[in-house]
PLY file of the C-alpha trace (Angstrom):
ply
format ascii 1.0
element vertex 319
property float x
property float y
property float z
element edge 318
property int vertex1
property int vertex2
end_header
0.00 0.00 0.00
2.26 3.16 -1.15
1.73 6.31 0.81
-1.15 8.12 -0.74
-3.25 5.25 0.00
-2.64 5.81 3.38
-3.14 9.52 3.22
-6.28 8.92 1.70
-7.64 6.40 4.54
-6.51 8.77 6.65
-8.86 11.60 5.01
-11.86 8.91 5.12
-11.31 7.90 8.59
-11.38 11.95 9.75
-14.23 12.61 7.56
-16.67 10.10 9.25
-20.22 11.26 10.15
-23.41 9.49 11.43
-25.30 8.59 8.65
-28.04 11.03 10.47
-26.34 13.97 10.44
-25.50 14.26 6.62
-26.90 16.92 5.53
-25.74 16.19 1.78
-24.09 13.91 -0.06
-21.07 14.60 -2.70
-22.67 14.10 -6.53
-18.71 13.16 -7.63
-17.49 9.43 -8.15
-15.15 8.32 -5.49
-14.39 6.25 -2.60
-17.10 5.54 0.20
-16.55 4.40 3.63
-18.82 2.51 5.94
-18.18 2.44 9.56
-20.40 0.57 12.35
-20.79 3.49 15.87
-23.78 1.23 17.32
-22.48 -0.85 20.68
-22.66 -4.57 19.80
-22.18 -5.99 16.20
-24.57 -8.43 15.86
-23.11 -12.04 15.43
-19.63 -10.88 15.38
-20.11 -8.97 18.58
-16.64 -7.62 19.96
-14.84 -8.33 16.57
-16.24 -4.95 15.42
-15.29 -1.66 17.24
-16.93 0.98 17.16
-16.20 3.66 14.36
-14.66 0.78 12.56
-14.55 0.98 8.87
-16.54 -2.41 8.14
-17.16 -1.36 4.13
-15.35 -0.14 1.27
-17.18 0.74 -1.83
-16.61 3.04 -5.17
-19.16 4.45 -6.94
-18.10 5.65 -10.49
-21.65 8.52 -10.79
-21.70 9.88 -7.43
-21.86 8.80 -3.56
-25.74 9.90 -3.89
-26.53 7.65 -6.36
-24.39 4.89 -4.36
-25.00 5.66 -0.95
-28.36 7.39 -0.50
-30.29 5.97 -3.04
-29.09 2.42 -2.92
-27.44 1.48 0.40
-29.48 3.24 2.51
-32.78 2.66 0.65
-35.51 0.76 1.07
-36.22 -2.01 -1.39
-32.51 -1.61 -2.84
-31.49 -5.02 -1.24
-31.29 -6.44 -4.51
-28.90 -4.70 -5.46
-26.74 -3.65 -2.93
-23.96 -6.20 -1.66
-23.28 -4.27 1.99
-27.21 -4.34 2.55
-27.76 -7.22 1.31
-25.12 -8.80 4.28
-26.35 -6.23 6.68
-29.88 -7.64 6.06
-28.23 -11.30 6.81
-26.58 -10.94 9.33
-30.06 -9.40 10.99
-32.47 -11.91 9.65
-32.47 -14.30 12.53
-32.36 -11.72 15.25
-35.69 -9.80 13.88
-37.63 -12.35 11.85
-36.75 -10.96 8.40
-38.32 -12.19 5.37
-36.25 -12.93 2.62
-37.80 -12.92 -0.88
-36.89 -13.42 -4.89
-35.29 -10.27 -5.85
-37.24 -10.36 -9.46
-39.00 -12.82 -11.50
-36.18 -13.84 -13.68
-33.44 -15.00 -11.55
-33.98 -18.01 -11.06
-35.28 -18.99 -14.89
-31.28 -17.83 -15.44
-29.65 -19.80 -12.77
-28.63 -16.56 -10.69
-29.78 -18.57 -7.83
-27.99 -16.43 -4.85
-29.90 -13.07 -5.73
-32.39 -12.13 -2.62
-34.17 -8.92 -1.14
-36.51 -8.49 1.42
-40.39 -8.16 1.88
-41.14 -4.31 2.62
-41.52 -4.93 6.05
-37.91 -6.27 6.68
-36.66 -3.54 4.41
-37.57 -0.72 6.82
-36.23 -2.53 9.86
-33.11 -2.74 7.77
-32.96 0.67 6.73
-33.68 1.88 10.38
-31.03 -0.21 11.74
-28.29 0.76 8.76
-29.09 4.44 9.36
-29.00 4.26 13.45
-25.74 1.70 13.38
-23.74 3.13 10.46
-21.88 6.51 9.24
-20.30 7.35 6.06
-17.18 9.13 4.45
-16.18 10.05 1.24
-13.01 10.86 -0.59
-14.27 12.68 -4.31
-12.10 10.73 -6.76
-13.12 12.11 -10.51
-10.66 9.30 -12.61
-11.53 6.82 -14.97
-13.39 3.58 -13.89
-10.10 1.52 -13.58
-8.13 3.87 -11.72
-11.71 3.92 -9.33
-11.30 0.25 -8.93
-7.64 0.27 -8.95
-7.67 2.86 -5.30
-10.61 1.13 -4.00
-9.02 -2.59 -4.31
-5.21 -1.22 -2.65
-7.56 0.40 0.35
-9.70 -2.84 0.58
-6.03 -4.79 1.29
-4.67 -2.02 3.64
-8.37 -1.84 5.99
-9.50 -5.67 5.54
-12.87 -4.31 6.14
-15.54 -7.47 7.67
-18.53 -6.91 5.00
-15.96 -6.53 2.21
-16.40 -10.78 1.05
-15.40 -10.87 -2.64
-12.30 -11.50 -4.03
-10.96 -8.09 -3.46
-10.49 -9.16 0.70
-8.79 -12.28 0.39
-7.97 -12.06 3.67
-10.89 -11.27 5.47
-11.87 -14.03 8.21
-15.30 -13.24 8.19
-15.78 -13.83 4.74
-17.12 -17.93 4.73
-19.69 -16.58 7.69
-21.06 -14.19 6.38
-21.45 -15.88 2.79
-22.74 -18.94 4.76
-25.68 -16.64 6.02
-26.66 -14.61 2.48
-26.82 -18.47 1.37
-29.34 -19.65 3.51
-31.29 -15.96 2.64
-30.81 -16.71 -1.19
-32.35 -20.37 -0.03
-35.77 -19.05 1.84
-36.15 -16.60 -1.22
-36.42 -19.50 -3.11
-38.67 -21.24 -0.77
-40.61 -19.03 -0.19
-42.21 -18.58 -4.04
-42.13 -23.03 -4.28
-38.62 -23.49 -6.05
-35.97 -25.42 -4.76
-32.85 -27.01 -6.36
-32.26 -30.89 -7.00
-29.27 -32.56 -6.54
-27.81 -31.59 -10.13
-28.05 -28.17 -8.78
-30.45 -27.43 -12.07
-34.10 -24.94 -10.85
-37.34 -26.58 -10.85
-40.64 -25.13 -9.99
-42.93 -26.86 -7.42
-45.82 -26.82 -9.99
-43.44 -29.37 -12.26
-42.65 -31.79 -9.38
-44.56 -31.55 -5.62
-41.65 -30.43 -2.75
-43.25 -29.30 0.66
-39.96 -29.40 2.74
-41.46 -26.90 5.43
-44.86 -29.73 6.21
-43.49 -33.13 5.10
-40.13 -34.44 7.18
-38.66 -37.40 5.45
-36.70 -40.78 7.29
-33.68 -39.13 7.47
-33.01 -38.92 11.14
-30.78 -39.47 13.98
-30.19 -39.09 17.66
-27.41 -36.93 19.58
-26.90 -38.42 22.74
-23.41 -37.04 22.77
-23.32 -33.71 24.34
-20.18 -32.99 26.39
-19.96 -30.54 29.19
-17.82 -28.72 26.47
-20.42 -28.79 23.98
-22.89 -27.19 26.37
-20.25 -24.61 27.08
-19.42 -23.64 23.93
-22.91 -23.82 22.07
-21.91 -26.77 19.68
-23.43 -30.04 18.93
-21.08 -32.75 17.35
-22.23 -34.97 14.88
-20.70 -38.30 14.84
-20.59 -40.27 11.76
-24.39 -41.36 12.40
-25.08 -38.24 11.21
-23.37 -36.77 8.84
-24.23 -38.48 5.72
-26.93 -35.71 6.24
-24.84 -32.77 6.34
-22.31 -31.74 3.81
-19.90 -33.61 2.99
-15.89 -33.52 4.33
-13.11 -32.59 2.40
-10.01 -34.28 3.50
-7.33 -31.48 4.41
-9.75 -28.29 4.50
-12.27 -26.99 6.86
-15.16 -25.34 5.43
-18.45 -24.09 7.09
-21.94 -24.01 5.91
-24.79 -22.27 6.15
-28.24 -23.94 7.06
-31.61 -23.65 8.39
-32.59 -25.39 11.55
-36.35 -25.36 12.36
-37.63 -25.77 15.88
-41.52 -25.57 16.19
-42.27 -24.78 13.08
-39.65 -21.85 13.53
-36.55 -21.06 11.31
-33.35 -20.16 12.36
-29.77 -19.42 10.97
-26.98 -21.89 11.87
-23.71 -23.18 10.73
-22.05 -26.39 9.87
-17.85 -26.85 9.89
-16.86 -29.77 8.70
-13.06 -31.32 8.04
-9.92 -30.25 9.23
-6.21 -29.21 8.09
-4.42 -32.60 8.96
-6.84 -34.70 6.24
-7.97 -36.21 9.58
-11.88 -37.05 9.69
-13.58 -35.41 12.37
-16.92 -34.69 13.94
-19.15 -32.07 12.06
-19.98 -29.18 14.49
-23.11 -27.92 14.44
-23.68 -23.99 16.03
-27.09 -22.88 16.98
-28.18 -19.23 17.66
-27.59 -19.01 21.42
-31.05 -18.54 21.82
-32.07 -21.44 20.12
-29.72 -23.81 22.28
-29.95 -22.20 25.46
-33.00 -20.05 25.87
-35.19 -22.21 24.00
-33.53 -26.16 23.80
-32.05 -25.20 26.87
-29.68 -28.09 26.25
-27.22 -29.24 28.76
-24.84 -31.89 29.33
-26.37 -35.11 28.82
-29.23 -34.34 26.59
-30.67 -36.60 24.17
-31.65 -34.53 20.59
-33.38 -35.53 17.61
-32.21 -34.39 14.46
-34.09 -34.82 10.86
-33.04 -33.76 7.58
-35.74 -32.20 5.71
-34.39 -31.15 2.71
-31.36 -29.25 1.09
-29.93 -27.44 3.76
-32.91 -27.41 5.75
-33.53 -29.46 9.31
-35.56 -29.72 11.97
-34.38 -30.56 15.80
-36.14 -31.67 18.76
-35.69 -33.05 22.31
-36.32 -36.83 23.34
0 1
1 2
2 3
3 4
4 5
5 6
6 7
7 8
8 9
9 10
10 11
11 12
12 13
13 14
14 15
15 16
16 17
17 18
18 19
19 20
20 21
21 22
22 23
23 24
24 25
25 26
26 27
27 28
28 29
29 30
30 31
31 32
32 33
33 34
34 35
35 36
36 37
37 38
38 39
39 40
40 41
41 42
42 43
43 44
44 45
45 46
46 47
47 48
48 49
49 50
50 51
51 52
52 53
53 54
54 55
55 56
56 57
57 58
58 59
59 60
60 61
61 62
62 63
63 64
64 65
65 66
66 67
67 68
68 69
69 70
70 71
71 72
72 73
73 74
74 75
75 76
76 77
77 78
78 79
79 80
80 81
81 82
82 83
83 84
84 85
85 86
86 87
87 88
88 89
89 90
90 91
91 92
92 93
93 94
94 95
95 96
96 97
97 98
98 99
99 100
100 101
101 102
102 103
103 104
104 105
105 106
106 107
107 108
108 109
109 110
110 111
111 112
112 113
113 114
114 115
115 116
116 117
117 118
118 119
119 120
120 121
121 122
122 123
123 124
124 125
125 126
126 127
127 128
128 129
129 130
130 131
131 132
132 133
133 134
134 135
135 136
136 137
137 138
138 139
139 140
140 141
141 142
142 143
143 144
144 145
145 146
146 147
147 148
148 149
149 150
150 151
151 152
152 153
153 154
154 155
155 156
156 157
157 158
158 159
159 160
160 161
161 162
162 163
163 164
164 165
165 166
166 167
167 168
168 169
169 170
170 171
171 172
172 173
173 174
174 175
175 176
176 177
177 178
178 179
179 180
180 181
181 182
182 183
183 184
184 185
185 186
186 187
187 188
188 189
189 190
190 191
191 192
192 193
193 194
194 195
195 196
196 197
197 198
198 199
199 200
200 201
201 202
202 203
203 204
204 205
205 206
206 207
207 208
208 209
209 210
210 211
211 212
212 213
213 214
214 215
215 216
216 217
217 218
218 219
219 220
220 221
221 222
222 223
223 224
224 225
225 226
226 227
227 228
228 229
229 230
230 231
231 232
232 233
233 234
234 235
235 236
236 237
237 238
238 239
239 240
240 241
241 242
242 243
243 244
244 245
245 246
246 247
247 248
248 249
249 250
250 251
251 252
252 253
253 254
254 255
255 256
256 257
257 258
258 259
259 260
260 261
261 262
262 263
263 264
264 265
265 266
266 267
267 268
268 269
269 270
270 271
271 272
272 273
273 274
274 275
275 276
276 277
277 278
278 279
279 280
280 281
281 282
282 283
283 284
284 285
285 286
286 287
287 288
288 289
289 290
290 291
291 292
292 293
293 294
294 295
295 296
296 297
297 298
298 299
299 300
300 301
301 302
302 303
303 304
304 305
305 306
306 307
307 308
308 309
309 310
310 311
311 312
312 313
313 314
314 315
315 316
316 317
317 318
């Protein structure tokens, strides 16, 4: 990162101001900044300080077009990557409702494209506006030389909602993919489509799939949790289970986002499965705190019940 990188991050960082309190915004292309001022991140709690710069974004019209009108707008989930992990990351804590983004999406395979139903939109817009400020740093260049500054500022701030490419090494990045995946999959759900196991879209009309009324055999018990587990909010599943989950790959650990359903209510979880070594080990399974202790209330010792629905989708019980 040479040294008018820096100065520039610099300029963003003293330029910050509540989202609130902008009176205007600049009608240049440029650099944007996004940082969080609210008190506790939600999911990845401590890991974000506050007036930490958790976005970096160009615009090549202006930061109103970008910023205002998009970002911070209503019904712009669909196309907006920042609010579209924003809304995420909040889906589970406020009962969003993700929906299809347009009508054509999935006829063209773009399978991970998602917004929200108006409802959700406002309570993501409120939150985005009370949680978030902005900066700006007017860069009038050509489109490359826009991507160009924004990429070299991307690798110098590692920003957490920054997940393509451009932030290789952001550890946040397989998290917070693993939750706009299981949004992308209740969009889907939620208008009767669903993918097969050639990953190729079919309609409900063309072949009956009721995965949220219909359980099928695929089920196992957990009578396995540790004092450990209980402590740290995991369940492990053992090898009678995990024929149901994702499958391992031998020398890397990857995590996955699913749905686990409890009472006929959904919520977002994650599965990590396989390890550096090439060493098999147990699948861990993470539940929304509330989910295992509030509402499970699961301890050391407890029996669970866990069926496989369909893709990515599960329900879990107590016996």
């Amino acid at each position: 990162m040479n040294h008018s990188t820096l100065e520039i991050i610099s300029i963003l960082k003293e330029k910050e101001e509540d989202f609130l309190n902008i009176k205007s915004f600049s009608s240049k292309p440029g650099i944007y900044a996004i940082f969080y001022i609210g008190k506790d991140f939600p999911i990845l709690g401590d890991e974000v300080k506050k007036h930490q710069i958790i976005y970096i974004g160009k615009t090549e019209k202006s930061q109103d077009s970008r910023d205002a009108k998009t970002h911070f707008s209503s019904g712009k989930t669909g196309s907006s990557t920042v609010r579209k992990s924003i809304g995420s990351i909040l889906c589970g804590f406020h009962n969003l409702k993700p929906i299809p983004r347009n009508d054509k999406d999935y006829e063209k395979g773009r399978n991970s494209h998602f917004m929200f139903d108006e409802p959700s939109e406002e309570i993501i817009t409120k939150w985005m506006q009370s949680n978030l400020a902005l900066s700006f740093y007017d860069y009038s260049k050509s489109p490359i030389e826009i991507d160009s500054l924004e990429t070299e500022i991307i690798h110098g701030l590692i920003p957490v909602l920054n997940i393509d490419y451009k932030n290789p090494k952001n550890p946040y990045k397989k998290k917070i993919k693993s939750f706009r995946k299981i949004c992308a999959l209740a969009a889907m759900e939620s208008v009767g489509f669903y993918l097969d196991k050639s990953s190729k879209l079919n309609n409900s009309k063309q072949k009956k799939s009721k995965p949220f009324s219909k359980t099928i055999s695929n089920s196992f018990v957990i009578k396995n949790i540790s004092l450990g587990d209980a402590r740290s909010k995991e369940i492990r599943i053992l090898v009678n289970g995990k024929n149901l989950f994702p499958a391992e790959i031998r020398g890397q650990s990857k995590t996955y986002g699913l749905t686990v359903m409890y009472k006929e209510k959904s919520y977002y979880s994650t599965y990590t499965i396989g390890s550096k070594d090439g060493k098999s080990r147990s699948g861990i399974l993470e539940l929304k705190e509330d989910l295992y202790t509030d509402i499970l209330k699961i301890k050391s010792g407890d029996s669970l019940k866990i069926t496989k629905t369909s893709e990515n989708l599960y329900t879990i019980e107590r016996i």
